[in-house]
C-alpha positions, 0 to 999 in steps of 0.5 A, spaced: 500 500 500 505 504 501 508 503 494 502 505 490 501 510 495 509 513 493 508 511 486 501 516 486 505 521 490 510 521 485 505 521 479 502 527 482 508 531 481 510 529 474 504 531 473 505 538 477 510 540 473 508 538 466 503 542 467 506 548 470 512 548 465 508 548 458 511 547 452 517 544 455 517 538 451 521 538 445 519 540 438 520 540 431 518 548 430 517 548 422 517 554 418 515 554 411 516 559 405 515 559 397 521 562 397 528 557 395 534 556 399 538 560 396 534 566 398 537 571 404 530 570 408 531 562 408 539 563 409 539 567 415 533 563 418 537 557 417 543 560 420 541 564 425 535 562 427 535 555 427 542 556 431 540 561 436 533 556 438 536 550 438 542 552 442 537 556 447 531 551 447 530 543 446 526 544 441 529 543 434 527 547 427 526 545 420 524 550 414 521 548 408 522 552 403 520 552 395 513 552 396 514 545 399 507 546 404 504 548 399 501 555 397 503 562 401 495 563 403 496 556 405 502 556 409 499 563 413 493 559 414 497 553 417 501 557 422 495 560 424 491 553 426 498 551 429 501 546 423 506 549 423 509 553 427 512 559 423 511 563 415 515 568 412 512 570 405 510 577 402 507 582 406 502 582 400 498 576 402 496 579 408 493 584 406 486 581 407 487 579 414 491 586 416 489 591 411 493 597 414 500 593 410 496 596 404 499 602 406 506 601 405 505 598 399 504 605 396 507 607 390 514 610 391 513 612 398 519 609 400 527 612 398 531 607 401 531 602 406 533 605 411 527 609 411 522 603 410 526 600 417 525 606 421 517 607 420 517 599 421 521 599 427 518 604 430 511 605 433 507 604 426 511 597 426 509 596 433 501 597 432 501 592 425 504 586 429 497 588 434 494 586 428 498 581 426 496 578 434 489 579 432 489 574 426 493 568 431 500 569 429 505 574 433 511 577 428 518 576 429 522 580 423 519 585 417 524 583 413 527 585 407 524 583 400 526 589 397 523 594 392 520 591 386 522 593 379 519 590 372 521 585 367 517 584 361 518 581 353 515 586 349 519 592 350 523 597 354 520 601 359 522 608 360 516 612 361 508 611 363 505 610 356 510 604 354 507 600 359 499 601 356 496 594 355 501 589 357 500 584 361 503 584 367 503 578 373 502 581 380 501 579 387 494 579 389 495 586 393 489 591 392 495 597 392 500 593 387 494 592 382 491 599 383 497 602 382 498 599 375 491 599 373 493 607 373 498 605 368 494 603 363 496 595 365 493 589 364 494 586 372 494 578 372 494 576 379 496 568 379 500 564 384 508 565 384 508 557 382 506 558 376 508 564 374 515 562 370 510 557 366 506 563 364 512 567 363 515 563 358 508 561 355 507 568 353 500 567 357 503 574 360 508 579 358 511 580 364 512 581 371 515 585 377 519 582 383 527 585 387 533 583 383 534 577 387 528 574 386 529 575 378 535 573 379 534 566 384 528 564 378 532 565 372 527 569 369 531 571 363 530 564 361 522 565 361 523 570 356 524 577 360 529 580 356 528 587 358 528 589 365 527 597 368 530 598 375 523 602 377 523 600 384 516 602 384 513 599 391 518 597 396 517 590 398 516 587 406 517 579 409 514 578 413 516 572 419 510 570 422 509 564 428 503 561 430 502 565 437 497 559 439 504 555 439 508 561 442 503 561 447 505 554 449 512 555 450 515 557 457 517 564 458 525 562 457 523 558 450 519 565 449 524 569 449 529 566 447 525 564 440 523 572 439 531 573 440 532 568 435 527 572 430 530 579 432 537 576 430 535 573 424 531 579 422 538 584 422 541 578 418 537 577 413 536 585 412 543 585 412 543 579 406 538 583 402 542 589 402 548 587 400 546 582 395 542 587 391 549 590 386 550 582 385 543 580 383 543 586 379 550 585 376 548 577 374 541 579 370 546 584 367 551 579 365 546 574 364 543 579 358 538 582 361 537 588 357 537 594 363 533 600 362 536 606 368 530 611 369 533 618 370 530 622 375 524 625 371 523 619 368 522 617 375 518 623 377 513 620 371 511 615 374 511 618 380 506 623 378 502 617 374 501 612 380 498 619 385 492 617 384 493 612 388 494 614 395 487 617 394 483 610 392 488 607 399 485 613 403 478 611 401 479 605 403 483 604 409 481 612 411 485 617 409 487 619 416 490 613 416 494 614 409 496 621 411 499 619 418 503 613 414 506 618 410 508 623 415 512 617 419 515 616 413 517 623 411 520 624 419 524 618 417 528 621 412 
């Protein structure tokens, strides 16, 4: 009788302590991306954030990269329902659940991205990730995917009129759309997978990514001879977790986790920027007709896509549009 009533003492505190130290257990935290190996986001989350969490935690990482898990709207949902613990995608395909990210998707209101990471990490960063939390996912890093430039088969692109009725491939973003619906553009929206077979089958014209995604799909082999250095949009990453999964975890492997994501998200930004002269010199090198607009050639589209800030700011609130931009302009 005494044993079992050890045993029963005994089994009472192992499960006292289970359940006062959640998520103690080790795991295997799985983070997806559409975006290859090869690319800054997944090396440095490969490197340093797979590093720092398993050195700090029990707890092992694994990421999937090139789409492996499925589709970018798939792989946000799977984070958020804890499938998976983590995704780091565009900040285009959360517009939908965060639609206060439209706003710096606006059209040349970025001049560099020092001053796109001041207003991300400062109060205007701080209240998207309140946002973020919302939707069950808690974000680790904005990272850097860079401003987008446009790639097409037709022709060079030097002004506003030369884009008029080609058909161009963007991400499902209503400002990215809106913007070049204003230039006189056809705008197909289809999922980055398929996106090179269309290229090359001549089911679109064209396209508009960072030089590193350009260059990392080899999309000079998909009929994309002509490249224009518009640097329209400035493009965000977003690294998000599941928080039902976060939650779960001891304060320790919490902070140690956000660590590890803050680390990562310095790395990557760094990656990014020095490999942008590189991406650009390969798609030279690889043939790759390059049109550099002037400054009043820029000046054109500028003034082409104004039109658009007045469309978000009736959707979003123009308030909200108006204390964007002033963020902006006090980080310059």
């Amino acid at each position: 009788m005494r044993v079992w009533t050890t045993f029963g003492k005994l089994a009472a505190v192992v499960a006292l302590l289970g359940a006062a130290a959640p998520g103690a257990r080790a795991a295997e935290l799985r983070l997806a991306s559409g975006f290859g190996d090869p690319h800054s986001s997944s090396r440095a989350l490969a490197t340093v954030f797979k590093d720092e969490v398993e050195a700090n935690t029990d707890h092992t990482v694994e990421i999937f990269a090139n789409s492996e898990l499925g589709q970018a709207t798939e792989m946000i949902n799977q984070a958020q329902s804890g499938i998976n613990f983590g995704v780091y995608v565009s900040s285009a395909f959360f517009n939908t659940q965060v639609p206060d990210l439209g706003v710096t998707n606006l059209p040349f209101v970025f001049g560099s991205r020092e001053q796109a990471f001041a207003v991300l990490d400062g109060p205007f960063g701080d209240d998207l990730k309140a946002q973020f939390l919302d939707k069950g996912l808690e974000v680790l890093g904005f990272m850097e995917l860079g401003f987008r430039n446009l790639t097409n088969s037709v022709r060079p692109i030097e002004t506003p009129e030369d884009l008029a009725g080609l058909k161009i491939r963007l991400q499902k973003n209503p400002v990215h759309i809106a913007t070049f619906e204003e230039l006189g553009v056809s705008p197909i929206a289809i999922d980055w997978s398929e996106t090179f077979a269309a290229l090359r089958q001549g089911v679109i014209d064209g396209q508009e990514n960072p030089y590193s995604v350009i260059n990392t799909f080899q999309l000079y082999d998909a009929n994309q001879q002509y490249l224009t250095d518009s640097g329209h949009f400035f493009d965000i990453l977003v690294f998000a977790v599941s928080k039902r999964m976060m939650d779960r975890q001891s304060p320790e492997d919490q902070a140690a986790i956000r660590e590890a994501g803050r680390l990562a998200t310095l790395e990557q930004r760094r990656l990014a920027a020095s490999e942008d002269t590189e991406n650009l010199e390969a798609l030279r090198a690889a043939g790759m007709s390059i049109t550099e607009l002037t400054d009043d050639q820029r000046a054109a589209f500028q003034q082409a896509t104004q039109p658009v800030y007045g469309l978000i700011g009736e959707t979003l609130g123009q308030d909200r549009v108006d204390a964007f931009v002033a963020a902006v302009k006090a980080a310059q």
